[in-house]
MINU-456864 format. One record per residue (C-alpha): z, y, x; residue number from 1. Coordinates in pm, whole numbers, plus 50000, padded with zeros to 5 digits. Example, Ala and Ser with C-alpha at 12.3 -4.5 7.8 and 13.67 -1.06 7.14 Angstrom:
<rec z="50780" y="49550" x="51230" k="1"/>
<rec z="50714" y="49894" x="51367" k="2"/>
//
This chain:
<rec z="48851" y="63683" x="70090" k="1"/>
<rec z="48981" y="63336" x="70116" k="2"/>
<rec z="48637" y="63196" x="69931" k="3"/>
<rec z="48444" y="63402" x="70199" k="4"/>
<rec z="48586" y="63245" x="70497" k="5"/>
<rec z="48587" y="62931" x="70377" k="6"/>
<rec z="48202" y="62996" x="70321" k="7"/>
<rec z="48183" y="63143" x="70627" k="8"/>
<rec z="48330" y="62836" x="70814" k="9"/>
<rec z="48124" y="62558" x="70622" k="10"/>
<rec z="47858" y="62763" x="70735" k="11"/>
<rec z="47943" y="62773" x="71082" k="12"/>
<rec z="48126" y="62469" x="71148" k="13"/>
<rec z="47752" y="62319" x="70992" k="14"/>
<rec z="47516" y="62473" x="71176" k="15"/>
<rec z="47747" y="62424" x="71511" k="16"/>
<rec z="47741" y="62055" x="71422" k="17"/>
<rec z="47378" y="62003" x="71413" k="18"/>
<rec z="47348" y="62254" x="71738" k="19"/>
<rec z="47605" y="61963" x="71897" k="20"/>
<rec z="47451" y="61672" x="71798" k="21"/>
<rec z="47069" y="61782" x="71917" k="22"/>
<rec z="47234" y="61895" x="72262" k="23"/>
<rec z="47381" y="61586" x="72294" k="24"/>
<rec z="47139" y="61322" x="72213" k="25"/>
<rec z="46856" y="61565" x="72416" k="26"/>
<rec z="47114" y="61562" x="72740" k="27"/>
<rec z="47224" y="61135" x="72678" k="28"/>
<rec z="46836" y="61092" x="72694" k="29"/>
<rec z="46762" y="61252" x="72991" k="30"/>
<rec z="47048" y="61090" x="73118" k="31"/>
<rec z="46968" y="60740" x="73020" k="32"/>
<rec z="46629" y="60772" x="73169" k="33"/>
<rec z="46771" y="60880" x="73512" k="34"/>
<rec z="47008" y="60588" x="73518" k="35"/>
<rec z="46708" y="60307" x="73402" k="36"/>
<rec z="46629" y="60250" x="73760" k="37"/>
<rec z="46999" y="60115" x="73843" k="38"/>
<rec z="46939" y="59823" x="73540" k="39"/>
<rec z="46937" y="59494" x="73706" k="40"/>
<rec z="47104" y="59213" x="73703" k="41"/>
<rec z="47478" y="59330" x="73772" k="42"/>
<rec z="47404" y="59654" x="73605" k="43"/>
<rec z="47269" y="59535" x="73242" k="44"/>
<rec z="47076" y="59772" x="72984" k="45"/>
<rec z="47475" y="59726" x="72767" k="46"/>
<rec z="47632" y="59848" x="73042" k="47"/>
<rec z="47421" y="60179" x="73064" k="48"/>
<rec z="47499" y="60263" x="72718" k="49"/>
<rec z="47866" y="60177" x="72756" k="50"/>
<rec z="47887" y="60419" x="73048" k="51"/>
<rec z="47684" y="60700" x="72856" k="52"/>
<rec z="47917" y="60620" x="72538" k="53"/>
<rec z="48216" y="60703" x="72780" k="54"/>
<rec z="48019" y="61002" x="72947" k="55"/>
<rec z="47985" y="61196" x="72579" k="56"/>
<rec z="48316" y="61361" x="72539" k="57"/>
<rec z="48274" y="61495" x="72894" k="58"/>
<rec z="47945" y="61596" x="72739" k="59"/>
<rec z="48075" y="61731" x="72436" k="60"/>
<rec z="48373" y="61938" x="72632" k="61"/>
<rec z="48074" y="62116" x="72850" k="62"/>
<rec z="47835" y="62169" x="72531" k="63"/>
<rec z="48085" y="62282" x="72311" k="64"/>
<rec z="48154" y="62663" x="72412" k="65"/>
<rec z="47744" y="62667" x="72395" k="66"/>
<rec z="47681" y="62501" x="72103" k="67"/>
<rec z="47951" y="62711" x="71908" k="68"/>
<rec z="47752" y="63024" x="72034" k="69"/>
<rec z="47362" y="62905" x="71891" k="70"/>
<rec z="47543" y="62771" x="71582" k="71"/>
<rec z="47699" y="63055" x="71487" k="72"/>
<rec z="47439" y="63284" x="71588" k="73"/>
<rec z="47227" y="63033" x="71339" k="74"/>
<rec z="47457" y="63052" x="71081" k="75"/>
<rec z="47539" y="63467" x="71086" k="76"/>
<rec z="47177" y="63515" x="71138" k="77"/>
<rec z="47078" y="63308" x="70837" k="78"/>
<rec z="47335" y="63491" x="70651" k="79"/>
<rec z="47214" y="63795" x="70709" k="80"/>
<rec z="46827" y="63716" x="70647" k="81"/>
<rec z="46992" y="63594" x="70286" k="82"/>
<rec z="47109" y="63951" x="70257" k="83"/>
<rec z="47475" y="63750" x="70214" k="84"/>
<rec z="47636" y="63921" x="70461" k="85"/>
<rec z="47517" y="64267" x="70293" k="86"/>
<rec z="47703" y="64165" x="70008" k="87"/>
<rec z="48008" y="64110" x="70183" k="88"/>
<rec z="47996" y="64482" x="70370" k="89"/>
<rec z="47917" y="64589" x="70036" k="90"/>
<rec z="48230" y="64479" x="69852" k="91"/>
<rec z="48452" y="64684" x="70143" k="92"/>
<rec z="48487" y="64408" x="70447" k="93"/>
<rec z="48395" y="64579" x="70757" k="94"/>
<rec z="48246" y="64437" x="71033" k="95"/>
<rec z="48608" y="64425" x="71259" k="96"/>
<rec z="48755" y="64267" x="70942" k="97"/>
<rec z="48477" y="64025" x="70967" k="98"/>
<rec z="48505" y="63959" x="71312" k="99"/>
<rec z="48903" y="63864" x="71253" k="100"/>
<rec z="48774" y="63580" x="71008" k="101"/>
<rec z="48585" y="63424" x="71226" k="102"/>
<rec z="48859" y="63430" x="71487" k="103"/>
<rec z="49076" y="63282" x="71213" k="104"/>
<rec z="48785" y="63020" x="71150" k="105"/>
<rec z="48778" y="62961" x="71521" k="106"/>
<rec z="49103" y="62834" x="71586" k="107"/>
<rec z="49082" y="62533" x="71437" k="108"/>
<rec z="48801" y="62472" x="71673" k="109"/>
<rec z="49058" y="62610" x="71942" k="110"/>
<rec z="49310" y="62309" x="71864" k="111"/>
<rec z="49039" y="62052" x="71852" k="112"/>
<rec z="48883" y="62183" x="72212" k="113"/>
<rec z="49237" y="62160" x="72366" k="114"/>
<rec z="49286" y="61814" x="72210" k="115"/>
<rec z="48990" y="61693" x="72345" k="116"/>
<rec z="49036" y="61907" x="72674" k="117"/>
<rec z="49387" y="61721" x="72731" k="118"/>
<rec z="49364" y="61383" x="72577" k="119"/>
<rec z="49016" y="61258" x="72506" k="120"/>
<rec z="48794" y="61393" x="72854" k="121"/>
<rec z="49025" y="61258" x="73098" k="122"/>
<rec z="49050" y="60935" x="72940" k="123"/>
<rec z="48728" y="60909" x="72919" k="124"/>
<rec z="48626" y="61013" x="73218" k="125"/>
<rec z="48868" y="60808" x="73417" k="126"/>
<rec z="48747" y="60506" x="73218" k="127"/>
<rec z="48393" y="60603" x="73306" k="128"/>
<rec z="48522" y="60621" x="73670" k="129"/>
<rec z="48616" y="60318" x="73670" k="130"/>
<rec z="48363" y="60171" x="73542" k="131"/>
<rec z="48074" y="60338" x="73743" k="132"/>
<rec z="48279" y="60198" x="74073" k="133"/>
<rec z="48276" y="59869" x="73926" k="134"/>
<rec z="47974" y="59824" x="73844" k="135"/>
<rec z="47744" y="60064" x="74016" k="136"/>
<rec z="47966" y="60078" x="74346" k="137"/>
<rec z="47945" y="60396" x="74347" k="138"/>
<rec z="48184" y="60710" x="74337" k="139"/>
<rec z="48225" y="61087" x="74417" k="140"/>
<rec z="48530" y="61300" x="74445" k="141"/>
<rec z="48447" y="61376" x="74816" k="142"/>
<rec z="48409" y="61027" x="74958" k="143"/>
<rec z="48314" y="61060" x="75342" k="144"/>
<rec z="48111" y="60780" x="75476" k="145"/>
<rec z="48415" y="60627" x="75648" k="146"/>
<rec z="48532" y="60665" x="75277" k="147"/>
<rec z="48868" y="60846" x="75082" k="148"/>
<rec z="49141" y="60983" x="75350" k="149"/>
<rec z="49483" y="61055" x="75172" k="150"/>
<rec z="49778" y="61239" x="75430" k="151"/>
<rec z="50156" y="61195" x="75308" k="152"/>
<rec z="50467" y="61168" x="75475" k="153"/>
<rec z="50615" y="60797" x="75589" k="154"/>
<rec z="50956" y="60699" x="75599" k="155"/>
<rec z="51032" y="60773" x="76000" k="156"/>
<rec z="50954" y="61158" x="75898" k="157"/>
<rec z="50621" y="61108" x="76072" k="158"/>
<rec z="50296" y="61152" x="75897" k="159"/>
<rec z="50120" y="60844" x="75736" k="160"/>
<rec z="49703" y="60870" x="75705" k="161"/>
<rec z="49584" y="60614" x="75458" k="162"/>
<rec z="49210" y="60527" x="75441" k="163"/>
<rec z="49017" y="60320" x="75167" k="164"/>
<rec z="48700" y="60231" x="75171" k="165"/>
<rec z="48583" y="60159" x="74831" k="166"/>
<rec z="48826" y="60286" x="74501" k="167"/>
<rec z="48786" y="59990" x="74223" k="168"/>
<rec z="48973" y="60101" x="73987" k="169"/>
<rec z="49316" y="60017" x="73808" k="170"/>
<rec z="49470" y="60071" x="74091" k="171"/>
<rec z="49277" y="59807" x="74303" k="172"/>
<rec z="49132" y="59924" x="74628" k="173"/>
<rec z="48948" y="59751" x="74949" k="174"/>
<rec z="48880" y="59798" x="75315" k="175"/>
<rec z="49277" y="59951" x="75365" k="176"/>
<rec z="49370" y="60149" x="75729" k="177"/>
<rec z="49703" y="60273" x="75727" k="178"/>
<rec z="49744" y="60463" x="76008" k="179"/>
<rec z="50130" y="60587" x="76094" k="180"/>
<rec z="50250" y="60857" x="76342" k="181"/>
<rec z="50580" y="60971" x="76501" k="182"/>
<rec z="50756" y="61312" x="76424" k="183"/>
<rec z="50589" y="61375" x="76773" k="184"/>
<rec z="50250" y="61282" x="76620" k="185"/>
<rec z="50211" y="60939" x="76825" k="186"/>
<rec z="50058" y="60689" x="76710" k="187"/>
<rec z="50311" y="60395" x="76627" k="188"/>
<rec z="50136" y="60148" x="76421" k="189"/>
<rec z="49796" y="60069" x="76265" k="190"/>
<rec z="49813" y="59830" x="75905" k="191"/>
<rec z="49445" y="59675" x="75779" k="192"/>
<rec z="49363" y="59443" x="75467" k="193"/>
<rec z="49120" y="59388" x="75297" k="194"/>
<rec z="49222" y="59435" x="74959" k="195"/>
<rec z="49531" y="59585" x="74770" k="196"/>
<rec z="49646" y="59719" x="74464" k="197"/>
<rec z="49815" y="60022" x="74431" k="198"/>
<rec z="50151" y="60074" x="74198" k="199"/>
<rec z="50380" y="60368" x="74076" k="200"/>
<rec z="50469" y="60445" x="74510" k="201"/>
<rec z="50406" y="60126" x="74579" k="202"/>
<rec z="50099" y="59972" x="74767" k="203"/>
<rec z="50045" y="59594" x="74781" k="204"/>
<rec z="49802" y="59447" x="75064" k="205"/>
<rec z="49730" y="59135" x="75135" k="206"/>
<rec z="49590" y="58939" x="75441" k="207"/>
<rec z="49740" y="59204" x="75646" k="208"/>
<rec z="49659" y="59265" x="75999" k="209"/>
<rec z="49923" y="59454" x="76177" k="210"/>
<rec z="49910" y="59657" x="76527" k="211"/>
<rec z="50249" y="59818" x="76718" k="212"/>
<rec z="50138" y="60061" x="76975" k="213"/>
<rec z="50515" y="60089" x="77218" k="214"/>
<rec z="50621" y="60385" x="77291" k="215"/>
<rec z="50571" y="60364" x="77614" k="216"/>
<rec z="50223" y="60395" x="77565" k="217"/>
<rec z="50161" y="60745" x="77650" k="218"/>
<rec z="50354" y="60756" x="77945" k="219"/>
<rec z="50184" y="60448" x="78083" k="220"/>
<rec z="49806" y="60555" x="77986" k="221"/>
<rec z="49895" y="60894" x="78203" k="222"/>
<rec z="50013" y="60703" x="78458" k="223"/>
<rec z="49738" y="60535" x="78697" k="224"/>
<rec z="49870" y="60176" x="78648" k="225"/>
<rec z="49909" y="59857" x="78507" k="226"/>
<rec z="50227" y="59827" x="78272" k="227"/>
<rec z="50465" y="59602" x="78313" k="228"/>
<rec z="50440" y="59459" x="77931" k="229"/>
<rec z="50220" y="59464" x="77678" k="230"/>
<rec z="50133" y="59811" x="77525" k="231"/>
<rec z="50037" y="59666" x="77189" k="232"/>
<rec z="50142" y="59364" x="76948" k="233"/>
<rec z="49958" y="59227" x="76672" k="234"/>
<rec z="50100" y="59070" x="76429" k="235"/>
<rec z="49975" y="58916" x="76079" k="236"/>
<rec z="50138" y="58836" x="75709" k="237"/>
<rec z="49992" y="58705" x="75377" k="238"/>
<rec z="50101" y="59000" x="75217" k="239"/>
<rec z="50325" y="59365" x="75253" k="240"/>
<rec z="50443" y="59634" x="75030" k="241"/>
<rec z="50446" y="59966" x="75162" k="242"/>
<rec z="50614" y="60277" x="74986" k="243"/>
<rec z="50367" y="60551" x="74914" k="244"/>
<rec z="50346" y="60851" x="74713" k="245"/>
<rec z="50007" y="60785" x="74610" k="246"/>
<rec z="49988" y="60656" x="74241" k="247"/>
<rec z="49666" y="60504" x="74059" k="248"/>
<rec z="49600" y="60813" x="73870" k="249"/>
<rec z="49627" y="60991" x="74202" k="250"/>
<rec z="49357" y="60833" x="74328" k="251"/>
<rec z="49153" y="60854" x="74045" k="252"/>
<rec z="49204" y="61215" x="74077" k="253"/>
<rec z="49003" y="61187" x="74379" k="254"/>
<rec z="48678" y="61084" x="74180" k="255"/>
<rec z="48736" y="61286" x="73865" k="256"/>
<rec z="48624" y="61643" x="73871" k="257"/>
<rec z="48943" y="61843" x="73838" k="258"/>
<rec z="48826" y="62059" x="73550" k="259"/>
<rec z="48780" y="61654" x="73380" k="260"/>
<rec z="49210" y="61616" x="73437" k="261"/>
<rec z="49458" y="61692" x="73190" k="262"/>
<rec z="49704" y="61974" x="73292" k="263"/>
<rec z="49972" y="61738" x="73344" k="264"/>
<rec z="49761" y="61506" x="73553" k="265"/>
<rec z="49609" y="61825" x="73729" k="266"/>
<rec z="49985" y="62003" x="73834" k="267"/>
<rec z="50133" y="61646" x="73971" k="268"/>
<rec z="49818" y="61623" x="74140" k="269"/>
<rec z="49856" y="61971" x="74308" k="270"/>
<rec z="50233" y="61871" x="74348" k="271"/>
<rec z="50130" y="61571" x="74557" k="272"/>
<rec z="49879" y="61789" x="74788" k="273"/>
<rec z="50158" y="62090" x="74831" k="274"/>
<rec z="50404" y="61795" x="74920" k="275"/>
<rec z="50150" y="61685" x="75200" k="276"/>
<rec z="50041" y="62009" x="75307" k="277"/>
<rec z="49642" y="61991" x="75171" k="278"/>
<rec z="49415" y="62232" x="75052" k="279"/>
<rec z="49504" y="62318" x="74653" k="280"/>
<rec z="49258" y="62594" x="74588" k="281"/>
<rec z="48998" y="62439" x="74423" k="282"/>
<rec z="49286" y="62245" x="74175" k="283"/>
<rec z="49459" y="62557" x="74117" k="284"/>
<rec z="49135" y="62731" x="73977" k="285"/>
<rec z="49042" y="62392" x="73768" k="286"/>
<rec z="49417" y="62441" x="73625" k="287"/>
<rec z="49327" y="62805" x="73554" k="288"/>
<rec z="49031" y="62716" x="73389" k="289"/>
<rec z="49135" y="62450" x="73186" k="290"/>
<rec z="49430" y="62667" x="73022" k="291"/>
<rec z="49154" y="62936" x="72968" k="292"/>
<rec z="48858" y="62699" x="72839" k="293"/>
<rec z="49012" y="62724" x="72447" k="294"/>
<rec z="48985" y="63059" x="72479" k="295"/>
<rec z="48560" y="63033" x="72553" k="296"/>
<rec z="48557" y="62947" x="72210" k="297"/>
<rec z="48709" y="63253" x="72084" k="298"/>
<rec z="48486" y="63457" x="72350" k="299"/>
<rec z="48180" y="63251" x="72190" k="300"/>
<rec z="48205" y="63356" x="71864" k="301"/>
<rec z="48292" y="63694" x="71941" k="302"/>
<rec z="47931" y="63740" x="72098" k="303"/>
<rec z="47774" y="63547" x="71839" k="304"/>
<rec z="47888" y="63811" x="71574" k="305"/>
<rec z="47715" y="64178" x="71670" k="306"/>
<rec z="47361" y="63906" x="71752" k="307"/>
<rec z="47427" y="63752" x="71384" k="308"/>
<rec z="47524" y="64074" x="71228" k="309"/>
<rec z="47184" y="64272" x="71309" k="310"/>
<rec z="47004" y="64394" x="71051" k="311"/>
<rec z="46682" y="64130" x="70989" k="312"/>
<rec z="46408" y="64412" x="71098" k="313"/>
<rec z="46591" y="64387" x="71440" k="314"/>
<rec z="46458" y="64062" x="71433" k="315"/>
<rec z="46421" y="63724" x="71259" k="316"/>
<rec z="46652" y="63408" x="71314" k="317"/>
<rec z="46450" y="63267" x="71583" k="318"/>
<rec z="46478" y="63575" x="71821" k="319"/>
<rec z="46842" y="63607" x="71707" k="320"/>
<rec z="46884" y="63195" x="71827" k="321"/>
<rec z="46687" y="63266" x="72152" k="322"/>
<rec z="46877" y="63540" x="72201" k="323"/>
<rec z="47164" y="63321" x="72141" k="324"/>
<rec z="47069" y="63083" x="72378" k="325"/>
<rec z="46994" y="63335" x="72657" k="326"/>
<rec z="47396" y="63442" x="72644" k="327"/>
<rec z="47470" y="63141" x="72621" k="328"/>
<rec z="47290" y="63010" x="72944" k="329"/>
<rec z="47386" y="63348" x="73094" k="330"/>
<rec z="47727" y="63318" x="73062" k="331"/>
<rec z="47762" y="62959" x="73163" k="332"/>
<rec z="47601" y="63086" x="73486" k="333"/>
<rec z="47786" y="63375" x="73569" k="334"/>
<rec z="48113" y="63113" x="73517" k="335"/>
<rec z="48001" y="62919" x="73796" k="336"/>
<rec z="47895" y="63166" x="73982" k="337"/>
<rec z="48221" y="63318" x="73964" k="338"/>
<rec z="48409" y="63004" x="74043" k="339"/>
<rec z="48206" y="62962" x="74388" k="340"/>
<rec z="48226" y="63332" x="74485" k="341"/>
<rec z="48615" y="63282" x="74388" k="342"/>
<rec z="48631" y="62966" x="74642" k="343"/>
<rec z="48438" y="63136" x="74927" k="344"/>
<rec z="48631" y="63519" x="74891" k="345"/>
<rec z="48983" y="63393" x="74842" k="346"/>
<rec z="49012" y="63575" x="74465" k="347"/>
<rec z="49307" y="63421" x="74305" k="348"/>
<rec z="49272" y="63219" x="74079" k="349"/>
<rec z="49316" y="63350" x="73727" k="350"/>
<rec z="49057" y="63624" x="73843" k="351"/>
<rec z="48792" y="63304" x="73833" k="352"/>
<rec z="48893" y="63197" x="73508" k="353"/>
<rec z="48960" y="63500" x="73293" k="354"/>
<rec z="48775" y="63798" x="73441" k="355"/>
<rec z="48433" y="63671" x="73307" k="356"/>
<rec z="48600" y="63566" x="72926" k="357"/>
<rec z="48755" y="63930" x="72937" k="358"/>
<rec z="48443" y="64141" x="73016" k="359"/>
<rec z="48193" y="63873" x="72814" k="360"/>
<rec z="48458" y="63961" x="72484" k="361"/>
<rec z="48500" y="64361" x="72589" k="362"/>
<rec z="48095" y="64389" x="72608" k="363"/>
<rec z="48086" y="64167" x="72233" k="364"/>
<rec z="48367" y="64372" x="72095" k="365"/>
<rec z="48227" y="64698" x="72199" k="366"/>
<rec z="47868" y="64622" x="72047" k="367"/>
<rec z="48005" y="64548" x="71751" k="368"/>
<rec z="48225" y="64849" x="71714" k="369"/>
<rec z="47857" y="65049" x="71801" k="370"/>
<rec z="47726" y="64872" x="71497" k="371"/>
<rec z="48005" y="64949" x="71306" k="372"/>
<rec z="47964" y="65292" x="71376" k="373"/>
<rec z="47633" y="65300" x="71331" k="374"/>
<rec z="47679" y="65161" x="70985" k="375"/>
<rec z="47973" y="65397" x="70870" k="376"/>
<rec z="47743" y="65711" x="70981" k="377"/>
<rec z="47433" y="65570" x="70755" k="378"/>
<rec z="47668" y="65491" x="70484" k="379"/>
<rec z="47812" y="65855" x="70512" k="380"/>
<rec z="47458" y="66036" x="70505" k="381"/>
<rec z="47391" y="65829" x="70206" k="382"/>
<rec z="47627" y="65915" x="69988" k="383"/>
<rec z="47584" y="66353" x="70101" k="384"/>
<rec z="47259" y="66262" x="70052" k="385"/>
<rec z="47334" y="66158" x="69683" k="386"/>
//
């Protein structure tokens, strides 16, 4: 059996390969061509295909569960139009026992998927990031036209709003407003620069513009007139340092997609928006769904088997591919539709990212056992028949 599998898996790992490599280059093209109109001077034709080199394990991670499913379907499908997988039910390996060998050719697939799921997306993509800010100026991760606004606590116990304009990576940020309240949610001073660089809970400005509002303010604005001193100083200074919980990955985590973040990355980030109060649903689903993602894989191959294992007069490799594709497509869909029903009906969050792997591997398992059945009845009427 050990020959088998390993035939089985050059097989598959093969044709998954090839699958791969087509869906990549056809989705790096269309990218490439949608990005040729940002090529200019600043933005040269090198630096497009740095930023798609950077973009392709992000590619890879969302192609993979896909491209496992058409390969294999490819590979069974061929298999069986060779009558090869005949010959393997023929010398006593059931279907069920077949389906365990791929599981065991699957995994290490499995460790490969979480390696690149943990180490080799988010570097990427936060290098990509970075890069896209720098050079293209632009960025997502729900940027409001007045730009990124990050809540945290300040060291009075009052609440400290920080707002940044434009993220430049490494830390480096522009167009700072820190904004800090009272525990009675007053206004008590306003800090603006221009630039500054953010550390481990540390942030660096310089040319700092500083504004005091007294405390006396709100009595004196409800009162109907004049103070007797000056409600507000300003005050400026080359440079300041101001403790913060914020972190340069934190705010990367801003621009990144969170299903893009390592777990570790992902659970400090949640830690930091618990600590402030802020919404964590949408993190705590991308969590759920990255622990679940290696599992796709298994869930891939498991509906890839009862589509490869049909007999030929059910239908040649091409309809067996397309039908690949179609379940393929399918499921992909139904994953994000899930994950936006999840958000808008409050469904926790392991519902979103295992509910749609369990019944896509409960419908694959159960057509399979059908075709087992069907098989053991057909083998059983042949031999009375004998």
């Amino acid at each position: 059996m050990r020959t088998a599998r390993r035939y089985l898996a050059s097989e598959i790992y093969r044709s998954s390969a090839v699958v791969l490599i087509a869906l990549l280059g056809l989705f790096s093209f269309f990218a490439l061509i949608e990005e040729l109109d940002n090529v200019g001077s600043k933005f040269t034709l090198m630096n497009l295909f740095y930023i798609q080199a950077l973009e392709l394990p992000t590619r890879l991670y969302d192609l993979l569960p896909i491209g496992l499913l058409i390969g294999a379907t490819l590979a069974l499908a061929s298999l069986a139009q060779r009558n090869e997988l005949v010959i393997l039910r023929a010398s006593g390996v059931s279907g069920l026992h077949m389906m365990l060998m791929l599981w065991t050719i699957t995994l290490p697939l499995v460790a490969g998927a979480f390696v690149l799921s943990e180490y080799v997306t988010p570097m990427a993509e936060i290098k990509s990031s970075e890069q896209g800010m720098a050079l293209l100026g632009r960025s997502g991760g729900g940027r409001l036209d007045s730009g990124y606004w990050f809540k945290e606590s300040n060291d009075s116990g009052g609440v400290r709003i920080i707002n940044i304009a434009n993220l430049q990576g490494d830390g480096k940020v522009s167009d700072v407003s820190v904004f800090d309240f009272s525990d009675g949610q007053r206004l008590s001073s306003m800090t603006q620069a221009p630039t500054g660089q953010f550390h481990k809970n540390q942030l660096d400005l310089q040319d700092v513009t500083e504004t005091y509002v007294s405390e006396q303010s709100h009595e004196a604005l409800a009162q109907d007139k004049a103070p007797d001193q000056p409600l507000v100083r300003i005050e400026k200074r080359p440079d300041l340092s101001l403790t913060t919980t914020l972190t340069p990955d934190r705010l990367i985590a801003r621009v990144v997609t969170p299903e893009r973040m390592s777990i570790l990355d992902l659970k400090d980030y949640i830690g930091y928006l618990d600590a402030n109060k802020l919404q964590t649903k949408r993190q705590v689903v991308a969590l759920w769904r990255k622990v679940a993602y290696p599992f796709t894989l298994l869930v891939m191959i498991t509906i890839a088997a009862p589509i490869g294992f049909m007999q030929t007069r059910h239908g040649g490799v091409g309809t067996k591919v397309f039908t690949g594709i179609l379940l393929g497509v399918g499921f992909f869909m139904i994953n994000q539709l899930a994950l936006n029903v999840a958000m808008l009906s409050n469904l926790a969050p392991w519902v979103t990212a295992l509910v749609p792997n369990l019944i896509a591997m409960a419908m694959a398992l159960s057509a399979l056992i059908m075709m087992e059945n069907r098989h053991n009845r057909r083998r059983r009427n042949s031999s009375t028949t004998n």
